[in-house]
C-alpha positions as CSV (number, residue, x, y, z in Angstrom):
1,X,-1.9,-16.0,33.5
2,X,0.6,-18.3,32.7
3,X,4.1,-17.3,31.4
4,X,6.0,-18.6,28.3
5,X,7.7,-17.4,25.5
6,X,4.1,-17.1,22.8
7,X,1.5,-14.8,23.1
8,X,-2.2,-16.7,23.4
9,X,-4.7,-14.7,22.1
10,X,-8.5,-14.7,22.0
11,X,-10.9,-13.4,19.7
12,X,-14.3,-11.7,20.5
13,X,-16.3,-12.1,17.4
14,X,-16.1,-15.1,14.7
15,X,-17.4,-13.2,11.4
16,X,-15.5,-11.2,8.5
17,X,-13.6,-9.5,10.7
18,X,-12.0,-12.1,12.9
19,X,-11.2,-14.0,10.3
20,X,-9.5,-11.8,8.2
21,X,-7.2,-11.5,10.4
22,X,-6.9,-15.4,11.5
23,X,-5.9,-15.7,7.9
24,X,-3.3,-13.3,8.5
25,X,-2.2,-15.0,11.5
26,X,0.0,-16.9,9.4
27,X,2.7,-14.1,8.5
28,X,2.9,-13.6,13.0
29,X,5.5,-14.7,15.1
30,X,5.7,-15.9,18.7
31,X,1.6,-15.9,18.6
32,X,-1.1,-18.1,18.8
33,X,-4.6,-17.7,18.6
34,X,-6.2,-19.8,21.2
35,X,-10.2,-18.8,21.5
36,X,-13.0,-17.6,19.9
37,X,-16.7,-16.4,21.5
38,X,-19.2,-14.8,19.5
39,X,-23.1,-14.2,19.3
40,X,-24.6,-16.6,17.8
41,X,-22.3,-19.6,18.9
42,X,-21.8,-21.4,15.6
43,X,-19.3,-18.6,14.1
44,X,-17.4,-18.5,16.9
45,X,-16.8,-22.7,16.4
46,X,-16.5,-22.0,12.5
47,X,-13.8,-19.5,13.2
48,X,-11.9,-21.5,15.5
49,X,-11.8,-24.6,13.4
50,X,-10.6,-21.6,10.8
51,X,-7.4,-21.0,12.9
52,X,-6.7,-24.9,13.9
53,X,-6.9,-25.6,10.0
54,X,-4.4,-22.7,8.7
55,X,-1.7,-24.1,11.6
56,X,-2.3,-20.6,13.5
57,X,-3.3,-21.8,17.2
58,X,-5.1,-24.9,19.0
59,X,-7.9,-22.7,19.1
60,X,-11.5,-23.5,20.7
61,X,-14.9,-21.9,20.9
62,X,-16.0,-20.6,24.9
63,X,-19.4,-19.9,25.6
64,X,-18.5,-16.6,27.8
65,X,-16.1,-13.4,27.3
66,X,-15.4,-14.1,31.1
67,X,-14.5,-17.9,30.4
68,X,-12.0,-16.4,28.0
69,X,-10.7,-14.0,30.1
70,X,-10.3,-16.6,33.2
71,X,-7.9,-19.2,30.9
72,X,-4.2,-18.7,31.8
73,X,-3.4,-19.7,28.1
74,X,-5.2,-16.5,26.8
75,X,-3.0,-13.3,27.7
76,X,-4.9,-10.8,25.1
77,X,-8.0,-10.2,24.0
78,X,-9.1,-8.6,20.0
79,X,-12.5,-7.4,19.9
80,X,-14.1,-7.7,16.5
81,X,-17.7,-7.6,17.3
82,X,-20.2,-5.1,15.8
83,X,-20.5,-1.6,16.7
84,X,-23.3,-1.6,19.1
85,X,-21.7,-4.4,21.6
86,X,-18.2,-3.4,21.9
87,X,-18.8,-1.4,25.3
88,X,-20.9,-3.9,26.6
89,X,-17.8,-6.6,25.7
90,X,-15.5,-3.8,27.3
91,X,-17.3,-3.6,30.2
92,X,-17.5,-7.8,30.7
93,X,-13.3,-7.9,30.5
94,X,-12.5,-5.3,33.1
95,X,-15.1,-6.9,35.1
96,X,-13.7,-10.4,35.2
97,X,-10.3,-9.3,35.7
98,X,-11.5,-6.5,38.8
99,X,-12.7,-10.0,40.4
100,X,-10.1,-12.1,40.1
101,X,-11.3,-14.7,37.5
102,X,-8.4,-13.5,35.2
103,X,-5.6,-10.8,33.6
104,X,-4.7,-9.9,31.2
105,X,-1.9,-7.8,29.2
106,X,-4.4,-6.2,26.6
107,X,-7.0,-5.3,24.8
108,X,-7.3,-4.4,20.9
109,X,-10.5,-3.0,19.2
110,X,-11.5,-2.7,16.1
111,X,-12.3,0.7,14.5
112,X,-14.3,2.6,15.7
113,X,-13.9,2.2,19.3
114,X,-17.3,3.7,20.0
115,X,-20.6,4.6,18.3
116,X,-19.7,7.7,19.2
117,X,-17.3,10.2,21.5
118,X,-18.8,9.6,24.7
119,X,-18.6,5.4,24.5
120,X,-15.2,6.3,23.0
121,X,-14.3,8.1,25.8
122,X,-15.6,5.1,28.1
123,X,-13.2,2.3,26.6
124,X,-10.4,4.1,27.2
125,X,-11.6,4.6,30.6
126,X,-11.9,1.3,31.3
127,X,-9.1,0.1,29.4
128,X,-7.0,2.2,31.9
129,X,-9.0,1.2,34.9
130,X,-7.8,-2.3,34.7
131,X,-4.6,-1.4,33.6
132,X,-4.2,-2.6,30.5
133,X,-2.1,-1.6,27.3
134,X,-4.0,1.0,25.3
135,X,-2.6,2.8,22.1
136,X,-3.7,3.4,18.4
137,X,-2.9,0.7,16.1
138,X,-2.7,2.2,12.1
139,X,-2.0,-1.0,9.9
140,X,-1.5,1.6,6.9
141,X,1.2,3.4,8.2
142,X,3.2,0.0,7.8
143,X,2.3,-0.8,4.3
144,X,5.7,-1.0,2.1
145,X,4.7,1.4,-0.3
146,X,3.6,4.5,2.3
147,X,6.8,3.1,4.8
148,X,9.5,3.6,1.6
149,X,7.8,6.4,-0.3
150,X,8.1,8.8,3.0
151,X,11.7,7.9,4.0
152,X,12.5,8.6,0.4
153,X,10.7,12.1,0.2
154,X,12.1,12.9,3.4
155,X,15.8,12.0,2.8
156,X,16.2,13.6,-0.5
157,X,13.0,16.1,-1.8
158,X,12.8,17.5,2.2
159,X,16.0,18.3,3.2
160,X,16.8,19.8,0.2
161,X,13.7,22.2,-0.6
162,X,12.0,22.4,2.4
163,X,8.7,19.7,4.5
164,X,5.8,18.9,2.8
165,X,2.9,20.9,3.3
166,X,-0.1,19.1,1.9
167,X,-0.9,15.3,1.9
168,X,-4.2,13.8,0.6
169,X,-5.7,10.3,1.5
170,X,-9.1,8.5,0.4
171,X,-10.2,4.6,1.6
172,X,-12.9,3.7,-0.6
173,X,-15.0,0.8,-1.6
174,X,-18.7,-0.1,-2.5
175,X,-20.1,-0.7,1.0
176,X,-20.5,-2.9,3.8
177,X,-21.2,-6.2,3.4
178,X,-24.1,-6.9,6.6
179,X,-27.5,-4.9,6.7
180,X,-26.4,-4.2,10.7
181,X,-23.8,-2.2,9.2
182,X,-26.1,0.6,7.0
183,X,-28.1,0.9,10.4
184,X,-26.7,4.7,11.5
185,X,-28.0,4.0,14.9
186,X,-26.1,0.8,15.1
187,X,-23.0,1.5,13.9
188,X,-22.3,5.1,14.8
189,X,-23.1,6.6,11.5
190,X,-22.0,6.8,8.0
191,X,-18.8,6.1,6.0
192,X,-17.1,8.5,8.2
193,X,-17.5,7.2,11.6
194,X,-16.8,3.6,9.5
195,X,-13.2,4.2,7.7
196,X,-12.1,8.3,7.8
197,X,-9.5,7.8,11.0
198,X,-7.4,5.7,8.1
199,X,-7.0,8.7,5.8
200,X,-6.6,11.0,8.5
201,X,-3.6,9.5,10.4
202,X,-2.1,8.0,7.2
203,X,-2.4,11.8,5.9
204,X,-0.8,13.1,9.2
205,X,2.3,10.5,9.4
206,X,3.4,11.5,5.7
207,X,3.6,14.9,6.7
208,X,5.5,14.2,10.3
209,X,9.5,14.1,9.8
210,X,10.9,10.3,10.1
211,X,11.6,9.8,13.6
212,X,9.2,13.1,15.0
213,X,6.3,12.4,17.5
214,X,3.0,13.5,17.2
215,X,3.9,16.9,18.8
216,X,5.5,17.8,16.1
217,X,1.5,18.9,14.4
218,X,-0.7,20.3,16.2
219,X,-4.1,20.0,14.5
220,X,-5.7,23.6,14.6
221,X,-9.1,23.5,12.6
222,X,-11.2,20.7,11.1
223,X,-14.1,21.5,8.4
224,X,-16.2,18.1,6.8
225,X,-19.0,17.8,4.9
226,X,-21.3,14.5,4.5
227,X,-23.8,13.2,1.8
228,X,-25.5,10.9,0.7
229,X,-24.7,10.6,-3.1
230,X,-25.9,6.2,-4.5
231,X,-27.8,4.4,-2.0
232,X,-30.5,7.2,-1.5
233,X,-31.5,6.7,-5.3
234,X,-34.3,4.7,-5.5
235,X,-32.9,1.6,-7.2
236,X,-29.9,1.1,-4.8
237,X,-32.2,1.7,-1.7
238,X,-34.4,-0.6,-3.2
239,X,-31.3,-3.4,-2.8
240,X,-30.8,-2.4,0.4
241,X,-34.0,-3.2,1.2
242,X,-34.0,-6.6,-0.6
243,X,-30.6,-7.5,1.1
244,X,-32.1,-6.8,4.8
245,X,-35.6,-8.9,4.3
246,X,-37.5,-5.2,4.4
247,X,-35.4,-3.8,7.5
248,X,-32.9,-0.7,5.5
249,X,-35.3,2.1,4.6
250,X,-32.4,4.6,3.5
251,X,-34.7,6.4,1.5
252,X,-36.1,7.7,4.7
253,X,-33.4,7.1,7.0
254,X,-29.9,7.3,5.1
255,X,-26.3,7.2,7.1
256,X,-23.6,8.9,5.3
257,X,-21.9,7.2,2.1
258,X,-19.7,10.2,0.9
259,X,-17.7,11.9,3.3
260,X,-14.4,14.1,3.1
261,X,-12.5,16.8,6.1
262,X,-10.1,19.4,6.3
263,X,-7.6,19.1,9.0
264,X,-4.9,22.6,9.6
265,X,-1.6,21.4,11.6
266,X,0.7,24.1,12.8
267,X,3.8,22.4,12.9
268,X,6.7,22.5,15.4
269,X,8.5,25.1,12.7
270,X,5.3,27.6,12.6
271,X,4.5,26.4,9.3
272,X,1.0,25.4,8.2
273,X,0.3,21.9,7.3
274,X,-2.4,21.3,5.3
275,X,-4.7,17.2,5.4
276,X,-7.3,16.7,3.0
277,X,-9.4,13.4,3.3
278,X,-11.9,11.6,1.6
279,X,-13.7,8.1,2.5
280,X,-16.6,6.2,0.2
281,X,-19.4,4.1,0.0
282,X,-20.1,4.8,-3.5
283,X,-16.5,3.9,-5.6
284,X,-17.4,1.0,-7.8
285,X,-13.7,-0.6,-9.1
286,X,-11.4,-3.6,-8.1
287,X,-12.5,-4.4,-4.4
288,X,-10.8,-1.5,-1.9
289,X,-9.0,1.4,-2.9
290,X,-6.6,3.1,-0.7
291,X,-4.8,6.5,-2.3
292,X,-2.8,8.8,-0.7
293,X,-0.6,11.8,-1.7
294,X,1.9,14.2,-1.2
295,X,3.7,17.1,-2.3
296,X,6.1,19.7,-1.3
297,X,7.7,22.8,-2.7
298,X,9.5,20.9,-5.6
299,X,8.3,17.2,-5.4
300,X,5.0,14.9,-4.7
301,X,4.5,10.9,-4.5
302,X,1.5,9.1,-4.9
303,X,0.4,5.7,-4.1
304,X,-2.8,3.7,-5.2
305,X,-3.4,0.1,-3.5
306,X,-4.7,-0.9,-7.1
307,X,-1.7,0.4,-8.3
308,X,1.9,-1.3,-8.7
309,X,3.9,0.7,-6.0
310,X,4.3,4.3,-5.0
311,X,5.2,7.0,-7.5
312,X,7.7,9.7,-7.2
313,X,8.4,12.7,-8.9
314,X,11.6,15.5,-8.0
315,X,12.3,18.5,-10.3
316,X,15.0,20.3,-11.3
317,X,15.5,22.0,-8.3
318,X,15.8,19.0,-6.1
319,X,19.7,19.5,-5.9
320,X,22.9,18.9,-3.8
321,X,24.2,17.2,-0.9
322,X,21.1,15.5,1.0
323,X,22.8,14.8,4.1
324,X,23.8,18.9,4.5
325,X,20.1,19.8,4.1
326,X,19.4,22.5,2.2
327,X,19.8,24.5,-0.8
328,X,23.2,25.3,-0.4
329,X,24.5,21.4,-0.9
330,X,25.4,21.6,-4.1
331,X,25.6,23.5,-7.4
332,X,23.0,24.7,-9.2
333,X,21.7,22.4,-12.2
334,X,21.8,24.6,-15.5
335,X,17.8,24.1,-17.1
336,X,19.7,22.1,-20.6
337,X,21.8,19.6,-18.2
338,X,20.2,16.1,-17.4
339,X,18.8,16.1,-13.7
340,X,21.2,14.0,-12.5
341,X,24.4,15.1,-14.1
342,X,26.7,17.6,-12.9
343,X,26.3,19.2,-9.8
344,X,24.6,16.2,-7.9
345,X,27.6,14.9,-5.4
346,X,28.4,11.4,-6.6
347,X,26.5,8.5,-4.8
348,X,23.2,10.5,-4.8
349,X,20.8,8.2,-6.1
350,X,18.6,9.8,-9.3
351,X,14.6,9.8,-9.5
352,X,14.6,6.9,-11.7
353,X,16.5,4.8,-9.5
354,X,14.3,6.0,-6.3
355,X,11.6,4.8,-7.6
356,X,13.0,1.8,-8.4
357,X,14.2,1.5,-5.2
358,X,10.4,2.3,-3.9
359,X,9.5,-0.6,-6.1
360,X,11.6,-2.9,-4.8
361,X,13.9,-2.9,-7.3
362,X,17.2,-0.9,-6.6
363,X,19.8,-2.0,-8.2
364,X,22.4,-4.6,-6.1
365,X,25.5,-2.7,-5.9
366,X,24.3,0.3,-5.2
367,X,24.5,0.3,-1.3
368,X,20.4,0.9,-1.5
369,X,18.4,-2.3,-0.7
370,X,14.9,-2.7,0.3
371,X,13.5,-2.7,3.8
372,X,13.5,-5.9,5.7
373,X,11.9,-6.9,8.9
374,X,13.9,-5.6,11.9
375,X,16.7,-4.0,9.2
376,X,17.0,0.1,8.6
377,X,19.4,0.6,5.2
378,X,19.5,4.2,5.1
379,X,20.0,5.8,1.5
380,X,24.1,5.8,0.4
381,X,26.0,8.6,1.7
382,X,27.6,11.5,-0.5
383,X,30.9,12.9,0.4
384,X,31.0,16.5,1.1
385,X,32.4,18.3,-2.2
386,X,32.7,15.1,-4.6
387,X,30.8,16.6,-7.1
388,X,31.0,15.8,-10.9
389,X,32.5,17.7,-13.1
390,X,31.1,19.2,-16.5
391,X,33.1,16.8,-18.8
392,X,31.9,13.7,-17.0
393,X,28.4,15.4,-17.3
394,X,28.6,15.4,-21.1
395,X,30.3,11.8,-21.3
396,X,26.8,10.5,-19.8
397,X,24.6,12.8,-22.3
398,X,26.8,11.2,-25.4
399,X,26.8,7.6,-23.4
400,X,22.5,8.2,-23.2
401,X,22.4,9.6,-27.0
402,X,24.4,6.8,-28.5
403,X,22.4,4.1,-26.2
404,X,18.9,6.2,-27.4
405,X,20.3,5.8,-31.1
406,X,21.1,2.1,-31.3
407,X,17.4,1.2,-29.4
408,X,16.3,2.8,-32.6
409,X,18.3,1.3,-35.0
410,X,17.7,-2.0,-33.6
411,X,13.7,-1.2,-33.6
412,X,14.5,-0.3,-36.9
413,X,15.7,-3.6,-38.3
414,X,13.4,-5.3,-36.5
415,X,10.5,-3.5,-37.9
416,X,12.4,-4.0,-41.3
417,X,12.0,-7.5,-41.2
418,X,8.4,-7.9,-39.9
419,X,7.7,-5.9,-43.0
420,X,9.7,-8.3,-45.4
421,X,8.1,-10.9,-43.9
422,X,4.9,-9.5,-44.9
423,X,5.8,-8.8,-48.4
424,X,6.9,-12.3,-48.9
425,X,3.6,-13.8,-47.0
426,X,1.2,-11.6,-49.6
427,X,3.8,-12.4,-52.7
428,X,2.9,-16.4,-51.7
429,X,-0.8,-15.6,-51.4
430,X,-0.9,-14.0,-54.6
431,X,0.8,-17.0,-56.3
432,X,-0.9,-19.6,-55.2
433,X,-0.1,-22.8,-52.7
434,X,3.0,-24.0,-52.3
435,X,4.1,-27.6,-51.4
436,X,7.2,-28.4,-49.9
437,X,8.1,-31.4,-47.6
438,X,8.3,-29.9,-43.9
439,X,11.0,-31.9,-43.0
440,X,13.7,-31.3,-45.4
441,X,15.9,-28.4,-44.0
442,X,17.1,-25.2,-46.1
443,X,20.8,-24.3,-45.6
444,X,22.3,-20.9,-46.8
445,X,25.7,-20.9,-45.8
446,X,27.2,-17.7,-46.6
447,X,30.8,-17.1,-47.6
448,X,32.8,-16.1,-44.6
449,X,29.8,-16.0,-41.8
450,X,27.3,-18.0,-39.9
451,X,24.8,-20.3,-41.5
452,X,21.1,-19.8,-41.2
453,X,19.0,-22.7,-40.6
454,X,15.5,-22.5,-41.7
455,X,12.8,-25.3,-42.9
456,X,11.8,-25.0,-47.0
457,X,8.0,-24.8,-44.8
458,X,9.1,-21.5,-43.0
459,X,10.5,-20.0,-46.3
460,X,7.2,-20.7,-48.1
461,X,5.7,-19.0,-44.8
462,X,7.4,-16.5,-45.3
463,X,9.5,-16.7,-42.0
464,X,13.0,-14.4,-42.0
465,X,15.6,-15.1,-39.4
466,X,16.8,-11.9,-37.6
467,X,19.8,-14.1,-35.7
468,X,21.5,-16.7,-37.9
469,X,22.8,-20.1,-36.1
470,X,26.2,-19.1,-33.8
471,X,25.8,-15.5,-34.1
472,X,25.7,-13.2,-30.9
473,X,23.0,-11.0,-30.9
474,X,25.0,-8.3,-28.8
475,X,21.8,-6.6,-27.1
């Protein structure tokens, strides 16, 4: 294997898969993908032209996994081949590398990594028989929206009222896209062997504390329940049919399309933790949805792929110094004073300007700014005892009330002048056309003011200037 400062990687398998993630190849650093194989042989030089198009590797097609594994340019290997070859692939790597045609550093599968426990069980067997790199790869835990919204909830709604407890999490869409894939015997199963190890360890990392391995939940019990609740009507089994030339028959033979689990934790603390998953087949909508939730004694968030960001919600009870943990932090908020007012130590950012923040859109002097590749900006600090006081508490409620008040005056005068606009529009319709030349120009100067500037066209329109020529509008 030769040595240099990029990674060459090959793929096995040149369909939807492997390409979705050549196209993402472009947002990767320091790798290149250099090979494809695949069955049948004409994907695999499709794909490959794929990643020498989009600038993402010099990439060619081999006829062998072996002959992949036995070029010194290639140091890793991503299987994205169906269900029902992966061990077979597996089983080809380890033995060109136990031989000597090749090495390798490692190995990454797509999900699932068996049809079932007992092939699972096999990879990883192999995988450490050759002595390659072998871990769990969870692309949701790194999404923005799930990476943000749990540092948030931890560093304010936690340490101030206590860990979540329960966290919720569904992947759903409206099925696979090749007949292979319905075949239960050839995939492994259902919708649950297909996406539920998403929800479960996005579920699970929510509820870990930042920085926490996974010993800090144990998982206890697990309940689940399956079903089979669209493609087993008639009509959509029929399509199935039509789609696989004759060869689905899931009227007789169904895999799962609904599925959802239960999974206790007992946490490091003795607490209980409570996951609740779901995972579909059947959701009908805007492509994939991915949803997750979670909520504590006096706080949730919730995020929805087809959704802007994450959403994040604290009550009145989330109070005090952050960094000191606990209730104790700071003083308790009376129920009539704004939730971010007196008694919250100065610095402490408010619920409206977290979510901002979650949204990417934290305000620039605030010492709060978004999370960049290889940066950490932890939330600003509060200095023990710097509290506000009560009259700095009710200069903000008169500063909000007057700002509320002059948002409705000024709606007010707008709306005033839509309506006299209106009123002149219907007088004009009433009366008859009017004709005026368009180009000569109106001009009402007024005695110690601005002028307005408006055509004798826009008067007989009906058109009323709200901001006359010079004048600052002062919004």
């Amino acid at each position: 294997m030769s040595h240099s400062d990029r990674m060459g990687v090959g793929f096995v398998g040149g369909g939807f898969v492997a390409r979705f993630h050549i196209r993402s190849w472009v947002g990767v650093r320091d790798a290149d993908v250099l090979g494809v194989v695949s069955r049948p042989g004409a994907t695999a030089v499709e794909a490959a032209a794929l990643a020498r198009e989009l600038g993402v590797g010099e990439a060619k097609a081999y006829d062998t996994v072996t002959d992949m594994v036995a070029d010194p340019a290639i140091h890793a290997l991503w299987i994205c081949a169906p269900n029902f070859t992966r061990l077979d692939v597996m089983e080809e790597i380890v033995a060109a590398i136990e031989s000597g045609k090749g090495e390798l550093i490692g190995v990454a599968c797509e999900k699932p990594l068996g049809r079932n426990a007992a092939e699972a069980g096999r990879m990883l067997e192999l995988a450490e028989r050759a002595n390659l790199l072998d871990g769990y790869l969870e692309n949701q835990l790194f999404t923005p929206g799930v990476a943000r919204g749990k540092e948030i909830v931890w560093a304010r709604g936690a340490a101030l009222t206590g860990p979540p407890y329960l966290a919720r999490a569904a992947e759903e869409h409206s099925g696979p896209h090749m007949p292979w894939f319905w075949e239960g015997e050839l995939q492994g199963g259902g919708v649950m062997n297909d996406m539920m190890c998403h929800s479960v360890e996005v579920a699970r990392f929510l509820l870990t504390p930042p920085g926490a391995t996974r010993e800090e939940l144990t998982p206890v019990k697990v309940t689940a329940h399956t079903d089979c609740l669209k493609w087993q009507i008639p009509r959509y089994a029929a399509q199935l049919a039509e789609m696989s030339d004759g060869g689905l028959d899931y009227a007789s033979r169904p895999a799962e399309d609904f599925a959802r689990a239960l999974v206790e934790y007992k946490a490091r603390d003795g607490g209980r933790r409570i996951v609740e998953v779901t995972t579909s087949w059947c959701y009908v909508g805007a492509g994939l949805r991915l949803s997750m939730e979670l909520l504590g004694p006096e706080y949730s968030m919730a995020i929805n792929s087809l959704d802007a960001g994450p959403k994040l919600f604290f009550s009145r009870e989330v109070v005090g110094d952050a960094r000191r943990g606990g209730r104790g932090g700071g003083v308790r908020l009376h129920r009539r004073e704004p939730a971010h007012g007196a008694g919250v130590p100065r610095g402490t950012p408010s619920g409206r300007e977290l979510l901002g923040r979650a949204r990417g859109h934290g305000a620039p002097d605030d010492g709060v700014h978004e999370r960049r590749a290889g940066t950490d900006h932890p939330l600003p600090a509060a200095r023990p005892g710097d509290v506000h006081t009560g009259r700095r508490a009710r200069r903000v409620e008169s500063r909000e009330r007057g700002m509320r008040t002059r948002e409705i005056l000024i709606a007010a005068v707008v709306l005033g002048a839509l309506l006299v606009g209106l009123m002149m529009w219907g007088q004009k319709r009433a009366e008859g056309p009017t004709t005026v030349p368009v180009q000569e120009e109106l001009v009402a100067p007024e005695a110690d003011g601005p002028v307005a500037r408006i055509t004798q066209q826009e008067l007989a329109d009906g058109f009323v200037p709200l901001i006359a020529e010079g004048e600052d509008d002062g919004f």
